[in-house]
C-alpha positions as CSV (number, residue, x, y, z in Angstrom):
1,X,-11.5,-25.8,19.6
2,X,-9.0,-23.5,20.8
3,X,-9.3,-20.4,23.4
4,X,-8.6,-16.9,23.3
5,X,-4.7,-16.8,24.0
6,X,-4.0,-20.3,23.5
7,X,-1.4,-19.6,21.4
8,X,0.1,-17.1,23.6
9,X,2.5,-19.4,25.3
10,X,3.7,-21.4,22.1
11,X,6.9,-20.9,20.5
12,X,6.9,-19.2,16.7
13,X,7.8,-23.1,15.4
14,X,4.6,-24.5,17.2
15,X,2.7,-21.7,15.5
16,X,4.1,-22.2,12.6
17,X,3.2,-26.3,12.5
18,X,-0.2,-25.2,13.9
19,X,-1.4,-23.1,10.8
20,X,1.0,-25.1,8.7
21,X,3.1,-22.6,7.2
22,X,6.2,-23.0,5.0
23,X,7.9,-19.6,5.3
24,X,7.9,-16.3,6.8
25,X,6.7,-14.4,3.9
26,X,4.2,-16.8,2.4
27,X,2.7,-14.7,-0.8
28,X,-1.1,-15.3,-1.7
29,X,-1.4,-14.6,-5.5
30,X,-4.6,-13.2,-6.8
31,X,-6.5,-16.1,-7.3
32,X,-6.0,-17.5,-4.0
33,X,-7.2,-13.8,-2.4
34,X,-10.2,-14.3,-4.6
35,X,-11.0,-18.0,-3.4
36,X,-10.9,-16.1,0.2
37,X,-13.3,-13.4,-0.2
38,X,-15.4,-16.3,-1.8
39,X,-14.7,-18.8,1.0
40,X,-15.5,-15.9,3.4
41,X,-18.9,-15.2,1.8
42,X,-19.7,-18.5,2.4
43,X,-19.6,-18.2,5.8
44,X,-16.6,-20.0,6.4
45,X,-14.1,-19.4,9.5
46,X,-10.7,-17.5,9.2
47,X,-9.5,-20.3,11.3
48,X,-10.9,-22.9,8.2
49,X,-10.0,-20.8,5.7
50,X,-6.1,-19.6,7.2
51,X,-5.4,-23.7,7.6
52,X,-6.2,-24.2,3.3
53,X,-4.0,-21.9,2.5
54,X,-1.2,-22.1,5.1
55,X,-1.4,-18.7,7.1
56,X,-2.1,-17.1,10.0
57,X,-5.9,-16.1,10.6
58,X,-4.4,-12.3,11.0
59,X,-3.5,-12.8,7.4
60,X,-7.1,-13.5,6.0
61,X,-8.2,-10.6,7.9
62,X,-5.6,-8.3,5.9
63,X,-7.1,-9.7,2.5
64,X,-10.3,-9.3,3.6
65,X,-9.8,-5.9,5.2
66,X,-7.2,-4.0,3.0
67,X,-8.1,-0.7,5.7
68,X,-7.7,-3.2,8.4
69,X,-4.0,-4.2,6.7
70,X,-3.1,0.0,6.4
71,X,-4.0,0.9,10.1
72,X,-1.9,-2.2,11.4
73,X,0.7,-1.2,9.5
74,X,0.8,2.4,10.0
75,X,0.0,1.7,13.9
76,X,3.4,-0.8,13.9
77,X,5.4,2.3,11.6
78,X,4.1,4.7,14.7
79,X,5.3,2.3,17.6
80,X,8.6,1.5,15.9
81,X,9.0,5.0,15.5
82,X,8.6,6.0,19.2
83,X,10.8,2.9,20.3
84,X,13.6,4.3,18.4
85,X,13.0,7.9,19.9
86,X,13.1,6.5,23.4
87,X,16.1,4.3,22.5
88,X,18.4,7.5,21.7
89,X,17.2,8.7,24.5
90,X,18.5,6.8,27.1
91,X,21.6,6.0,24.5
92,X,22.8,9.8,25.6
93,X,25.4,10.0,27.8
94,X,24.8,10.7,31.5
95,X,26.6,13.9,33.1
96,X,29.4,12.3,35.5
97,X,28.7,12.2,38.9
98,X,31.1,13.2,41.5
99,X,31.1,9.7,43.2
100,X,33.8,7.1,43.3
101,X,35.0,5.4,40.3
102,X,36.1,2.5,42.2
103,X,39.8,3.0,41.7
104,X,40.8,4.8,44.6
105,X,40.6,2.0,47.5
């Protein structure tokens, strides 16, 4: 059994071996989303059911949760978003200063 934040300290490839996953964008066709929701109704962990199909328990939430899937995604659009605001931000250039450029020692 694992702990809140266990995972926090492994690299991408240890999560990767840990929920068994082949490649970045693994695609779940509809059949598989249906065995899910059924597996789900059953009562069965996203832990149990992320480890058949080879993905992250984050994933079985998104199919289970299509609202849960738009408000992550809108809420990583909106942080992206800022992040590039604040980056051209600071990428303005600074008003020179009247201090020493080094050259004249």
């Amino acid at each position: 059994m694992t702990n809140p934040g266990e995972f926090d300290n492994m690299s991408t490839s240890t999560k990767k071996r840990k929920y068994n996953m082949t490649t970045k964008n693994r695609k779940l066709t509809e059949e598989q989303k249906q065995e899910i929701v059924a597996m789900r109704s059953e009562n069965a962990t996203l832990r149990t059911i992320s480890a058949k199909f080879g993905v992250t328990p984050k994933t079985i939430m998104f199919v289970l949760s299509p609202d849960y899937y738009a408000a992550h995604k809108e809420k990583n659009r909106e942080y992206f978003r800022a992040k590039a605001a604040a980056k051209k931000l600071t990428n303005v250039s600074a008003p020179e200063s009247g201090g020493c450029d080094g050259s004249a020692i």
